[in-house]
C-alpha positions in Angstrom: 184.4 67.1 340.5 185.0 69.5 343.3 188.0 72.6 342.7 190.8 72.7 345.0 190.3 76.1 346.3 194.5 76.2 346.6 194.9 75.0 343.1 195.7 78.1 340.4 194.8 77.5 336.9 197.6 77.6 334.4 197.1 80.0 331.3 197.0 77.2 329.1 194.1 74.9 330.7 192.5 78.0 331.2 192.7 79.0 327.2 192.3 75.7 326.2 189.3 74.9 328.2 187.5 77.4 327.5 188.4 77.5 323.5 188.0 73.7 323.2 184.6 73.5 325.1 183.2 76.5 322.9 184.4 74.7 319.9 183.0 71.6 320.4 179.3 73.3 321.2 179.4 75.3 317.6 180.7 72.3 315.5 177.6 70.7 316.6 175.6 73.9 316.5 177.1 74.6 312.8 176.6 71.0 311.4 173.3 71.1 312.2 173.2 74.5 310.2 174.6 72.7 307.0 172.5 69.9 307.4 169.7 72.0 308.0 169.9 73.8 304.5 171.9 70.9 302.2 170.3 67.3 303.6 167.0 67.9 306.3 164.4 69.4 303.9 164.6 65.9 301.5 165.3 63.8 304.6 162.6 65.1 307.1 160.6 67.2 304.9 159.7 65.5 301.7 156.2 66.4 300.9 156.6 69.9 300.4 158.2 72.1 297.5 161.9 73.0 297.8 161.4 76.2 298.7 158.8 75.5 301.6 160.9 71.9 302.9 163.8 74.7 303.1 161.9 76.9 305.6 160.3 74.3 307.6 163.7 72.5 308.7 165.1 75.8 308.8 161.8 76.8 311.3 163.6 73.6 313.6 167.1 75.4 313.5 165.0 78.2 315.0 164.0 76.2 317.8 167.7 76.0 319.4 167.8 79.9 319.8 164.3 79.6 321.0 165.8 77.1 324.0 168.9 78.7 324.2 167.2 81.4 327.2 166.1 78.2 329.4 169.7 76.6 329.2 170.8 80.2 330.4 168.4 80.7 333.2 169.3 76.9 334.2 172.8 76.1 333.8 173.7 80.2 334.9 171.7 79.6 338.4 173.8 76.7 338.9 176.8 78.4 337.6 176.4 81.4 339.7 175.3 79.5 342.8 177.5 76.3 342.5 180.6 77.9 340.6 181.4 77.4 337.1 183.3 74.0 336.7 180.9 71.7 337.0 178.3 74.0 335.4 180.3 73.8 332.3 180.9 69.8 331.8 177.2 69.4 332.2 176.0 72.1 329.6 179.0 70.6 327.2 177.1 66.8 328.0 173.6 68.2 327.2 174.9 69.4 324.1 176.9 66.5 322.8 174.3 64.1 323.7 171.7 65.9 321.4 174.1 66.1 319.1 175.0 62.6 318.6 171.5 61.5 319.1 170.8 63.3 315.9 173.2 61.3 313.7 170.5 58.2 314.6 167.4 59.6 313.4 165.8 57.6 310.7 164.1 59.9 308.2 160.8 61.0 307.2 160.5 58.1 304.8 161.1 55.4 307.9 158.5 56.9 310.8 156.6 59.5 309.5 155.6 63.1 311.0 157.5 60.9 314.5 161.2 61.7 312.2 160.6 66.1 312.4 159.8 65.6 315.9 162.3 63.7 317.1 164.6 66.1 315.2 162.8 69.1 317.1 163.6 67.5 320.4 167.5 67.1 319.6 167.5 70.2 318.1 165.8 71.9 321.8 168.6 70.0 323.5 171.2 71.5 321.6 170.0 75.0 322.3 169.9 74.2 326.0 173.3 72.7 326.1 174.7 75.6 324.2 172.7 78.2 326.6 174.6 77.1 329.3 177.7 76.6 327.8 178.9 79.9 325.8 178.4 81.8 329.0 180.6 79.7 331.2 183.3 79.4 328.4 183.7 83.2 328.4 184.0 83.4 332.4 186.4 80.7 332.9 188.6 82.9 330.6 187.4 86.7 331.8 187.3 86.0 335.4 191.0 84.4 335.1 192.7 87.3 333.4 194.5 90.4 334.5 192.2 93.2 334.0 194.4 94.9 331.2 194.0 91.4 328.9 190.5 90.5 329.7 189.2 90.9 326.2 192.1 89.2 325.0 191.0 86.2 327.4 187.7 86.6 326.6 188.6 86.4 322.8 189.5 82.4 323.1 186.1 81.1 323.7 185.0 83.4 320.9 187.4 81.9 318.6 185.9 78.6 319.0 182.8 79.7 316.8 185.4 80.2 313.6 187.1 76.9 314.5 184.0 75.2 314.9 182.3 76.6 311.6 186.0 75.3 309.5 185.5 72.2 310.9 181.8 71.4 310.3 182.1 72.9 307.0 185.3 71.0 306.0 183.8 68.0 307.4 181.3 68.6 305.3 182.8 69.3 301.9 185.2 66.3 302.2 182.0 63.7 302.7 180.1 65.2 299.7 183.8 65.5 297.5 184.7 61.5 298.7 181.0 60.0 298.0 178.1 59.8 295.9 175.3 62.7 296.6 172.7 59.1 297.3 175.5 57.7 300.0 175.7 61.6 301.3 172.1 61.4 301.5 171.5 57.9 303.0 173.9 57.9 305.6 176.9 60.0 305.0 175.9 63.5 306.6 174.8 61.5 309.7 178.9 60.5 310.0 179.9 63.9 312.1 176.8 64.3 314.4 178.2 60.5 315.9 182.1 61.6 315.3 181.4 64.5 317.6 181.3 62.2 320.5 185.0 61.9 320.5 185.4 65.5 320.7 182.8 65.7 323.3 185.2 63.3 325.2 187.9 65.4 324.9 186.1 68.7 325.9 184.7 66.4 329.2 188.4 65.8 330.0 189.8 68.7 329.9 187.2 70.6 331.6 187.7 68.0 334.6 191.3 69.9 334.8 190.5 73.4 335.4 189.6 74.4 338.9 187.1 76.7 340.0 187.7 80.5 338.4 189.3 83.6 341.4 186.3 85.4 340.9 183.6 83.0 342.0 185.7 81.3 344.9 186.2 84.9 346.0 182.7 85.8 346.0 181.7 83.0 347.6 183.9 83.4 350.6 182.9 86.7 351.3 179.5 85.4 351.0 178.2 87.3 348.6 175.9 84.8 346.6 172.2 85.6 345.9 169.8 83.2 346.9 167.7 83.1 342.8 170.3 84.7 340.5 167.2 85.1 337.8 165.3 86.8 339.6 168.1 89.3 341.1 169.0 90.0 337.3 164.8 91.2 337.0 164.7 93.0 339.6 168.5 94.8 339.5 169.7 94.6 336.3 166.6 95.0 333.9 168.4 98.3 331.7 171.7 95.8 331.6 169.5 92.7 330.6 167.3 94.9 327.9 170.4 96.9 326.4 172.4 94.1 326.3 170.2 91.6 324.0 169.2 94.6 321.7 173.1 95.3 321.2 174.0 92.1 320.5 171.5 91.2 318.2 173.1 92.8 315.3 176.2 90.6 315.9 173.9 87.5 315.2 172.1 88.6 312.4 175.0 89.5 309.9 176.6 86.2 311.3 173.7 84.0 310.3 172.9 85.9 307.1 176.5 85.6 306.1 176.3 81.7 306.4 172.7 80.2 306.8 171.0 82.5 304.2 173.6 82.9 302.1 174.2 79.4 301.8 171.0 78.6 300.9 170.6 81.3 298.4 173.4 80.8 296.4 172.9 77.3 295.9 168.8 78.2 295.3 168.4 80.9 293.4 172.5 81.6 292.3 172.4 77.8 290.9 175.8 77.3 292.7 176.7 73.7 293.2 177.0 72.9 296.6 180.5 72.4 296.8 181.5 75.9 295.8 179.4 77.3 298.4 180.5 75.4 300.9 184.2 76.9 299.8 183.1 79.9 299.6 181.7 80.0 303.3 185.0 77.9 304.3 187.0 80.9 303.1 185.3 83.9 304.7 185.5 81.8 308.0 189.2 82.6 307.5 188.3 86.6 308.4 186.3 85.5 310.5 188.7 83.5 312.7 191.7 86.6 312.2 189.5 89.9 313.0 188.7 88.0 316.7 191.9 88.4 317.8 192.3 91.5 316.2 189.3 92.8 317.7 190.1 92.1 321.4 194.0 93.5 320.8 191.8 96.8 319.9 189.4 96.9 322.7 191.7 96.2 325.4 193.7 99.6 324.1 190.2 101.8 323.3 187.6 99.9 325.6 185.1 97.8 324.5 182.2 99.7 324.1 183.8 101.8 321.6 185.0 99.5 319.3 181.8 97.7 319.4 180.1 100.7 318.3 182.5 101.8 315.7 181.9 98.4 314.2 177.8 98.3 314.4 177.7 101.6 312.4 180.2 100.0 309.9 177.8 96.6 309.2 174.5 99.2 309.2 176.7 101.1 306.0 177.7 97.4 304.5 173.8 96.3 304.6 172.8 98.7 301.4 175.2 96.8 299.3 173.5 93.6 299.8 171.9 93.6 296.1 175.0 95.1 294.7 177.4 92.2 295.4 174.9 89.1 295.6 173.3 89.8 292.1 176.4 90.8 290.5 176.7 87.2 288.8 180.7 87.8 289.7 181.7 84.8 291.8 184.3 87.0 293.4 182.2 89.6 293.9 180.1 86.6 295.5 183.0 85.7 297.8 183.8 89.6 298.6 180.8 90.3 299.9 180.7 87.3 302.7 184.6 87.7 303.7 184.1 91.2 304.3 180.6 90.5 306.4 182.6 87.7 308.0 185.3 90.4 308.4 183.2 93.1 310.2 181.7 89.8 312.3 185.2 89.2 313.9 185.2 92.8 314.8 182.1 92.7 316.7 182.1 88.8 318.0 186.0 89.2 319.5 185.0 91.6 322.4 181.4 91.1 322.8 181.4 88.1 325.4 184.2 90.8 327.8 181.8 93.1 327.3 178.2 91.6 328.5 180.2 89.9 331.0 181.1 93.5 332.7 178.0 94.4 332.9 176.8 92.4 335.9 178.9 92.0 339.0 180.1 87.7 339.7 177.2 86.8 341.7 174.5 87.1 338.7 177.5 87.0 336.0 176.9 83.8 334.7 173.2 84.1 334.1 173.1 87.8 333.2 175.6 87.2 330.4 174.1 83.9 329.0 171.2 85.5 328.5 171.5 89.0 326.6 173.8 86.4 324.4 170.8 84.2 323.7 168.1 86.4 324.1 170.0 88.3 321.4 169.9 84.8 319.3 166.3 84.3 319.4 165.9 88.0 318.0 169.1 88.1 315.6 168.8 84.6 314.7 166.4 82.5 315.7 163.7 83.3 312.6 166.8 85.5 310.6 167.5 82.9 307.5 163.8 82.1 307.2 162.8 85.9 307.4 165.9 86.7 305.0 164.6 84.0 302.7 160.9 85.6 302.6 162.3 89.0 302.1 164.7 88.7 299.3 161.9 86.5 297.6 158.8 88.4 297.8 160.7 92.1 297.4 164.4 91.3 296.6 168.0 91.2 298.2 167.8 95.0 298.9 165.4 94.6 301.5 167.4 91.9 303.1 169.8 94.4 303.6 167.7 97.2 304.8 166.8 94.6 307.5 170.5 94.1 308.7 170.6 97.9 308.9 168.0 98.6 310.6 168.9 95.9 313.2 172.5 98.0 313.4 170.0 100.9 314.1 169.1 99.6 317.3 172.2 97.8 318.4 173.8 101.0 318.1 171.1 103.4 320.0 171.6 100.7 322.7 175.3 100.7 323.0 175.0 104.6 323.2 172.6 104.6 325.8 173.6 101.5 328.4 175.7 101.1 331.4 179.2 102.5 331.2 180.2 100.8 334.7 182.5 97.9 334.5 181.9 96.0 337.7 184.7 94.3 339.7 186.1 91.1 339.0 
């Protein structure tokens, strides 16, 4: 699996390998989301109310965003010592593996308290895969592109989170529209954790194809590799490490409230059947998949930074309208509400993996950027639907709201306050 140092990478392997492999790692992510609100709490958590089976399988999506950080520190000291390639193809096997694995399980009914646990473990694999993945997807693209397009190449990997939601969701809505809900139940949701082998296969082959990315090779022949890239990112780049994860954390949290909590709240408390929520959520993926590319055209003419801060103040004014739109009982107000958040989600997800990726010259790059992106997850995301959930019970949607905002708040002070250097590719 060695690169040919005298081998160039074509604009379309490069594109496609990065968009495919990022793909692949967020349908599995996202099933596991849908399942996680629509099958695990009767499947793996039976003897507790709905409400409280709901929050304890959505306390193991948690635990993915909780592992994501090790996958980071692991995979990106490998990536930044060893290069990228083969970095890549084993965080895309971690994550596949876990993946399918899940689609095995027996159930709660079968083995006991062993059936959560075993979940738990797939579920910390995924995380770990997907750690060292996301970051390697966004370099392969970044560290290939001319420096007036690199949010535009760094917008393809992004794109594979939209792709990957429409295809976990569809897959979804056509197995509970062409079965029974008992079939659905008994073995029908387990049919794409074990489908997402073949697109693991894919991913595996194409990543095989790409060679090592001009950034890395060049650093590495000038000799410029650190001998613990962790601990380098400590002890140099704290401020870019700190700022980083608190500006990204607002790009999480609207993501995951716009999917995972609404999902489960409309079909809870809304009394929306399933299958309407699921369209709903397959619609305002739409935006979400056509403001990505409209974000990075906009940030390679204004900068990144900028348009990343013009978009964080826009999602703190959209969280006091939380209660307006959800409790409207319009089902187009309904769907409003998460196209626009979906909307504003493109805006800020298009440019965001350019821009934590210029803040930490190539020798750390893969490890710095991994993890403000999944340090970010475990404070955006990891606890978000469950903490959404609590709030919007106990003191209503409002607050739910107020919670996005304030997380805007800080993402914004830290945009306004980091690292304006762009370091060299």
């Amino acid at each position: 699996m060695k690169s040919n140092p005298n081998q160039k990478n074509s604009l379309k392997h490069v594109l496609f390998g990065s968009l495919i492999g990022t793909t692949i790692e967020f349908f599995d992510f996202y099933i596991y989301a849908n399942a996680a609100v629509l099958v695990f709490p009767q499947l793996f958590f039976p003897g507790s109310d709905a409400t409280m089976a709901t929050l304890e399988s959505l306390a193991t999506f948690s635990i993915a965003f909780l592992s994501r950080p090790l996958g980071s520190a692991f995979f990106g000291h490998y990536g930044d010592k060893i290069g990228r390639k083969f970095t890549l193809v084993a965080a895309l096997l971690t994550m596949g593996i876990s993946t399918v694995t899940i689609g095995f399980l027996p159930g709660y009914a079968s083995i006991g308290v062993a059936a959560p646990l075993l979940l738990m473990l797939c579920r910390f694999g995924q995380g770990v895969g997907l750690g060292g993945e996301w970051g390697g997807a966004v370099l392969l693209a970044i560290e290939n592109a001319p420096p007036h397009k690199r949010a535009w190449y760094g917008m393809f990997p992004q794109l594979g989170a939209p792709i990957g939601l429409l295809l976990s969701g569809g897959t979804f809505l056509l197995l509970t529209d062409s079965m029974s809900n008992e079939d659905f139940m008994n073995y029908g949701w387990r049919i794409p954790f074990i489908a997402s082998s073949l697109l693991v296969i894919v991913g595996f082959y194409i990543r095989t194809k790409i060679s090592e990315t001009p950034s890395f090779e060049n650093s590495k022949n000038a000799h410029e590799e650190v001998k613990v890239p962790f601990l380098t990112l400590i002890k140099s780049y704290k401020n870019q490490l700190i700022f980083g994860t608190l500006a990204a954390v607002t790009t999480f949290l609207v993501f995951y409230l716009m999917t995972v909590f609404t999902l489960s709240w409309v079909t809870s408390d809304l009394g929306y059947v399933k299958r309407d929520a699921l369209l709903i959520q397959l619609f305002s993926v739409l935006f979400f998949a056509i403001f990505i590319p409209i974000s990075a055209l906009v940030a390679d003419k204004i900068g990144r930074r900028k348009i990343l801060i013009f978009t964080t103040i826009t999602i703190a004014i959209f969280g006091f309208f939380f209660s307006l739109f959800l409790n409207s009982g319009s089902p187009f107000l309904v769907t409003a509400f998460v196209c626009i958040g979906m909307s504003l989600m493109g805006f800020t997800y298009g440019p965001l993996g350019t821009f934590l990726s210029e803040l930490f010259p190539t020798t750390v790059r893969y490890s710095g950027a991994s993890l403000t992106f999944n340090l970010a997850g475990i404070l955006g995301a990891a606890f978000a639907p469950m903490i959404a959930i609590w709030l919007a019970s106990t003191y209503g949607l409002n607050y739910v709201g107020f919670y996005l905002t304030i997380a805007a708040f800080v993402s914004l002070v830290s945009f306004l306050v980091i690292s304006k250097k762009v370091h060299q590719f």
